[in-house]
C-alpha positions, 0 to 999 in steps of 0.5 A: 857702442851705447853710452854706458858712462853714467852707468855703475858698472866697470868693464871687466879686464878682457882674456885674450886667446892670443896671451896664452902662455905655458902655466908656470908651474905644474902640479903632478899631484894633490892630496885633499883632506876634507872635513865637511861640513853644510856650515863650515867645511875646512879643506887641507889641501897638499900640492907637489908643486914644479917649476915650468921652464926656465924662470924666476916667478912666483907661485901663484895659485887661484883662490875665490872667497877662501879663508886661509888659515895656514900655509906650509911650504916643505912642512914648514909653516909661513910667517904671514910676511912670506905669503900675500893675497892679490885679488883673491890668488895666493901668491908665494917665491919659492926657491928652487924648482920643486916643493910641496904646499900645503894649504888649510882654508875654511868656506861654508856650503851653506853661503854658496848661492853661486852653485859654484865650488862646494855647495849645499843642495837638498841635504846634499854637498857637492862641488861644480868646478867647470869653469873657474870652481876649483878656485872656490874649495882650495888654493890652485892654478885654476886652468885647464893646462894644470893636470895632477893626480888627484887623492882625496880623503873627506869625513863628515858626520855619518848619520847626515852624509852616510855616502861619501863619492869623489873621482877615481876609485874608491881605496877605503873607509871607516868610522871616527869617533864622534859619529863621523866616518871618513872615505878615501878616494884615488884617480890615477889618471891626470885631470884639470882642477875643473874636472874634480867632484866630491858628493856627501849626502843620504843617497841611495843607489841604482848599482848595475855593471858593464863588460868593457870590450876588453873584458873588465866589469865596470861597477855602475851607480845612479845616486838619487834620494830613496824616493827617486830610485825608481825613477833611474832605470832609464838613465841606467839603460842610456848609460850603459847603451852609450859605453857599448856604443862608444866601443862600437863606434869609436873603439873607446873603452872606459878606463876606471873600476867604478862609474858614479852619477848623481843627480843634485837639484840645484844645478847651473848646467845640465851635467858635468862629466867629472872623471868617474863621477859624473854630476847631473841636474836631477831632470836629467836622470829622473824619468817615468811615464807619470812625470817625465815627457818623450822629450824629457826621456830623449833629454836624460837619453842624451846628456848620460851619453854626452856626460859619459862621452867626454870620458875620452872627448875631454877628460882623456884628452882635455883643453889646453885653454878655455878658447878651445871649449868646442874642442870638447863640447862641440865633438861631444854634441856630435857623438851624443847626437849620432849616439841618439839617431842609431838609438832612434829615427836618424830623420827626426834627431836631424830635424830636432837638432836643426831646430834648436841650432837656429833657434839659438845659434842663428840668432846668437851669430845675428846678435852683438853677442856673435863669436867664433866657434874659438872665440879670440877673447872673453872677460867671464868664461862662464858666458862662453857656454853658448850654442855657438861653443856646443852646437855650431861646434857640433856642425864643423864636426859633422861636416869634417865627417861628411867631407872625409867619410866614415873610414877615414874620419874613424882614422882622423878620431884615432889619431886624435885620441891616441896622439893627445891622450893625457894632454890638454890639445887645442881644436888646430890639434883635432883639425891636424888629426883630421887632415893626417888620418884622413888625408884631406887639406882643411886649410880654407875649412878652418875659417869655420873655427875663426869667423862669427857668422851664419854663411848666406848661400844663394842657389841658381839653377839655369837650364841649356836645352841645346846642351841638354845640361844645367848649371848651378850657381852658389854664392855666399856671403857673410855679414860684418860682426863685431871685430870681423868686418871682412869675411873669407870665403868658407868652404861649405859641403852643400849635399845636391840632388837634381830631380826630373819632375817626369819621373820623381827621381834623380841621379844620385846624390852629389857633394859640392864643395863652394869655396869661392864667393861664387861658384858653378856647377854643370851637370850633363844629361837634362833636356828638361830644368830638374828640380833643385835639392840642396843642404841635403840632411843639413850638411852645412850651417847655412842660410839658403835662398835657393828661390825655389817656386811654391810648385818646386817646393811642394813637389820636393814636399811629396817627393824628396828622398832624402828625409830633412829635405822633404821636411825643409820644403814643408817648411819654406813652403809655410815660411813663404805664406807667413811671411808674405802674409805679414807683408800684405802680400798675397800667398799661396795657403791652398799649396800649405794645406795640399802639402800637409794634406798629403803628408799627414795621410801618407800611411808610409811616413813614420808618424813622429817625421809627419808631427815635425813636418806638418809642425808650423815654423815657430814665430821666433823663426819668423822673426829671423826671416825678416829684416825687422821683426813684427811680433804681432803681425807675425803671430796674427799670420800664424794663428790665422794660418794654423785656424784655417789649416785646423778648420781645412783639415778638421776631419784628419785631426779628428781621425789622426788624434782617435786612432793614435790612442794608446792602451798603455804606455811604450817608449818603442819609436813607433809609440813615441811617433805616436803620441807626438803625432796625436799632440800635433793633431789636438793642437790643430783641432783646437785650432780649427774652432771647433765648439768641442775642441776644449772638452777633447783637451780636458779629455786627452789631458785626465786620461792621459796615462803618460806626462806626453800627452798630459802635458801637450793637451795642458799646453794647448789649453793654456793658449786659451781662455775656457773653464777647462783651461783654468781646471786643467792648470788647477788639477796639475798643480795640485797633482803635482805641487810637491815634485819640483821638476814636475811643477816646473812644467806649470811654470813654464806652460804658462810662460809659454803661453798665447794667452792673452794676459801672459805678461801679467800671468808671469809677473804674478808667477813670479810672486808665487810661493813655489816660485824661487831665484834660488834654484837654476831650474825654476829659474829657468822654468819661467823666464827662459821659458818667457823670454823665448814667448817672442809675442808675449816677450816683446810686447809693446809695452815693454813690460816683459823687458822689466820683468826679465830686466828685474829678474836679472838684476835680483838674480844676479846677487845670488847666481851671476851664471844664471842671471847671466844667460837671460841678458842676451834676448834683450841685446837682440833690439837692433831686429826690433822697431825702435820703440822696442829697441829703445825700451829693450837699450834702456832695460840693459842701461838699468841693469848695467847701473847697478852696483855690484853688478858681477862679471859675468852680467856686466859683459852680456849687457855691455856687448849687448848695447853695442 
């Protein structure tokens, strides 16, 4: 580990999975009396309080930033001797076994830039309490293994917050004097602390309803500002599109009278599935063809779904411990992304979400931040929302699902839910549901929840002419990671397929199981060596070198049928050209351009696959083909490679981007595939050098009736440096300067720019009147979005890492969470030459120095440095 002696930072105290004890003490109900206020909000809060199990320890019950104003115990008020605060948590000895508490404490919303607890955003109050909130609006065992039945009562003043929502179902409501009013809300069903939310605000509703299997109506709500009303009938249809699938698919059926979303602005995460009240981040809800893009519309498409999903895949059936986090969320990533492919293409959802996987989750596990899908420790949970947790856990699901079979993974859900509801369960729970429902042994297949790590698999086809049969031979491998030196052998599902190349099809489609560090496979009936299709549809999480020649790869580019596949061999065929391009080495760009060529003009393939396959791996991924990453040289290939396939194939830009013109707008497959096409087209136009290419840009850019094509030809542009750049990026502004999500789009188009000056671009950016630490998504806008800009990041100069070192270090006085997920692109410098490595440590050295520094910081930069 790097020397962080002289630094000011102190190591936080580390959780350790294996410490779990059972809570000492449960709490069946709690009542809340809140009477709030954007300044000073005082919460009452009644607690009918169990001893658990046979001893004699105290009551403890977490607390953050609370001022305490009475205790009581049984209705009698405590002296101040009979009660103690130690590190925040109050701590009472009580007597017997069972006794109600009863706590009053103030604390201001306002002061809350946390964004965690009770806090003020837009006009409105509202709560997040995942992870460790709860502990910030009253005294409470704040852990998942504590599930009470939750009655709240809040007042306010009825002109400022005319709506009052929490969980549950509403139970009554009336005036006070003074112009308050006060609502009273009841969940039957127990919840974990982290699952509570109340909302206060002027808000108005989108009010629909559903009819459950069962034969209940379901009330529906969507509150947002009266101006943003409009923009919620998708995030309605995906709503109740989701409770019909969950239904179909699953058998689940939702369980209250009332369902309530509300979008907020300023938001840590994307959504939070509190029990009947869920609460988003309003570019999760907020969609219309003027300012939300075909991503943005998948996006609200998908959160709603996943939000609503956790109603029984972490609600009903919730956490035992914060280590079982991919108990909830990785299942949850699985529905919501089988939920998407049926509402769309099953083809390109696969493809988008192999993407994000190894754009994040491979980097994560080559990274000193690599751990387990159920990792063993932690010092700030908050760091644990990783794509590791979310879409590596996803992975594990979906291999249990291909591995028993939609049947009997049906049965394995059934079990699962039906054996743990009410409960708070651990992934060896799901995992024992999946072996009993679907009789399989996943013994060996739990190292997938144990060990950090991208598995490498290695694929060699050999072929015997006397026998007339061909054998595979896998291997894998695993790299050390930190506290994980010796790897066990995984058990990876590899979809197979073996095409003869005589008559363009194979066999059928086979499941190898590989089990061992290596593993053969025979296969009869060959008098010619087939063609290798391997990690059909992505069936496990793996890095393949299946050593597959430029002619092998370009046959399967034309001929595979399995959809991620054909794509797969697109894509290695460019990763082949780029990478050797950047070793000096000479390639084959001529099979490149045959392959895109032949795929762009395939009038059979549906448009939106031909975007994504003809797409150009990105200089991120690249970067994780190689040993040390060479940011210039790599962008340099890939330019030069899109330059000439622009410049190659300029006539079927052309044609492409002509007849892909819309009239009016549509959110059918066909029209999205469209205009995902039409974008990629442009893009490859501009490319191409073409004298005219920026007017067509400036063109698709101010006639463009939807924010897809807007902003696509606003980002092409911005790459360069031409007056309809600089009149494009004025005109947006301008159009869009008062709506917040809209204007976060000009944040990030910058960020992510190619130009030449984007570090100085994001510098001034950052200064900008509209720019602020203050909101998660602006935030994220502009830095997230630079750190992902690997060429403009990391250059030589090191600036970028002082600027997100910078950004950090401010940020993390106001929101600890958010500064928190801008440490780790710094911590990847091992990939780097030395130079920038030794910029990158000395970045992580300076803000580990600083004092105050919050938990949540201090163990991304410490881990970070190792």
């Amino acid at each position: 580990m790097a020397d962080i002696q002289s630094t000011g930072a102190a190591a936080p105290i580390v959780i350790r999975r294996s410490d779990y004890r059972a809570p000492d003490w449960l709490v069946p109900d709690i009542t809340l009396d809140v009477s709030l206020d954007v300044l000073l909000t005082r919460i009452h809060a009644t607690l009918s309080v169990t001893r658990n199990g046979n001893h004699d320890r105290a009551l403890r019950l977490d607390g953050d930033g609370l001022v305490p104003l009475e205790v009581r115990v049984d209705g009698r008020a405590l002296d101040a001797g009979e009660w103690t605060i130690d590190g925040g948590a109050l701590v009472i000895t009580l007597p017997t076994d069972t006794h109600r508490i009863e706590t009053l404490v103030e604390i201001s919303p306002q002061a809350n830039s946390k964004l965690m607890g009770l806090y003020a955003s837009g006009g409105l109050l509202c709560t997040q309490c995942e992870a460790q909130g709860f502990r910030r609006i009253t005294f409470f065992p704040d852990r998942p293994d504590v599930l009470s039945r939750y009655r709240v009562r809040m007042a306010a003043d009825k002109a400022t917050y005319p709506i009052l929502l929490a969980n549950g179902d509403p139970v009554g409501q009336g005036d006070l004097e003074g112009g308050r009013h006060w609502a009273e809300w009841t969940d039957p069903f127990p919840k974990p602390c982290y699952l509570f939310a109340l909302v206060a605000g002027d808000l108005a509703c989108n009010a629909d309803s559903f009819m459950t299997m069962s034969g209940r109506e379901v009330a529906l709500g969507i509150w947002v500002k009266e101006a943003d009303l409009l923009r919620t009938a998708h995030a309605m249809k995906a709503l109740k599109d989701s409770m019909a699938w969950d239904e179909r698919v699953y058998g689940r059926e939702y369980d209250l009278d009332v369902f309530n979303i509300v979008a907020v602005a300023d938001f840590n995460f994307g959504a939070m599935e509190n029990k009947g009240l869920n609460i988003f981040n309003s570019r999760y809800i907020l969609a219309d063809p003027e300012t939300a893009t075909d991503i943005d519309y998948d996006g609200v498409e998908g959160v709603v779904a996943h939000e609503y999903f956790h109603n029984w895949s972490g609600n009903r059936v919730t956490c035992r411990d914060w280590f079982q986090l991919s108990l909830k969320e990785g299942f949850t990533v699985f529905r919501d992304q089988n939920f998407s492919a049926d509402m769309g293409s099953h083809a390109v959802k696969r493809i988008e979400d192999v993407r994000i996987l190894r754009a994040a989750q491979f980097q994560e596990d080559q990274g000193p931040l690599a751990h387990p899908v159920r990792p063993e420790s932690y010092m700030e949970i908050s760091n644990f929302y990783t794509a590791t947790i979310y879409n590596k856990g996803a992975e594990l699901i979906r291999m249990m699902a291909l591995m028993l079979g939609a049947e009997r993974f049906r049965a394995g859900s059934d079990l699962y839910f039906d054996r743990h509801d009410g409960e708070a369960a651990t992934c060896e729970d799901f995992v024992l549901a999946m072996e009993e429902g679907g009789g399989i042994d996943l013994t060996q297949f739990r190292h997938w929840y144990e060990q950090a790590g991208t598995p490498r698999v290695k694929a060699l086809l050999s072929h015997d002419a006397a026998s007339a049969t061909v054998t595979l031979t896998l291997e894998q491998s695993m790299q050390p990671t930190a506290g994980q030196p010796v790897k066990q052998p995984m058990a990876i599902p590899l979809r197979t397929a073996l095409f003869d190349p005589a008559t363009q099809a194979h066999q059928g489609d086979h499941l190898l199981m590989l089990t061992q560090e290596q593993q053969s496979f025979t296969f009869a009936g060959f008098t010619n060596l087939p063609i290798l299709s391997i990690n059909r549809g992505f069936s496990a999480p793996v890095i393949l070198d299946a050593n597959r020649s430029q002619a092998d790869l370009t046959f399967l580019s034309a001929h595979d049928d399995d959809p991620f596949a054909r794509y797969e061999a697109i894509q290695q065929l460019m990763v082949n050209v780029l990478i050797g391009a950047v070793a000096g080495q000479p390639t084959d760009e001529d099979a490149v351009i045959a392959a895109i060529r032949n795929t762009a003009t395939d009038p059979v393939l549906d448009p939106a696959f031909v975007a994504e396959a003809i797409r150009l791996p990105s200089e991120a991924y690249l970067g994780d083909q190689m040993g040390q990453v060479d940011p210039d040289a790599i962008h340099a290939a890939r330019e030069a490679l899109q330059r000439r396939i622009g410049a190659d194939l300029e006539p079927i830009w052309r044609d492409i981007h002509d007849r892909t013109e819309a009239n009016g707008f549509s959110l059918s497959s066909a029209a999205k595939g469209a205009r995902k096409l039409r974008n990629s087209a442009l893009a490859y136009l501009i490319a191409s050098g073409a004298s005219d290419g920026p007017a067509i840009a400036f063109s698709q850019f101010d006639r463009a009736d939807n924010m897809t094509e807007r902003q696509a030809a606003l980002a092409i542009l911005a790459n360069g440096i031409s007056d309809e750049r600089e009149a494009a990026l004025d005109i947006f502004y301008n159009r869009y300067a008062a709506d917040p999500l809209v204007l976060d789009k000009w944040f990030q188009t910058q960020a992510l720019s190619f130009h030449p000056d984007t570090v100085a671009l994001v510098e001034e950016l950052g200064r900008h009147k509209d720019f602020t630490l203050a909101n998660p998504n602006r935030v994220r806008a502009l830095y997230g979005a630079f750190t992902a800009n690997q060429w403009a990041f990391h250059h030589s100069s090191g600036e970028g890492y002082r600027l997100v070192a910078d950004c950090i270090i401010a940020l993390d006085a106001l929101n600890p969470q958010t500064a928190a997920r801008l440490v780790p692109p710094l911590g990847r410098w091992k990939r780097f030459d030395e130079d920038r490595a030794a910029k990158m440590r000395a970045e992580l050295q300076h803000i580990l120095a600083t004092t105050g520094l919050s938990r949540d910081v201090t163990e991304q930069a410490m881990k970070s440095l190792e």
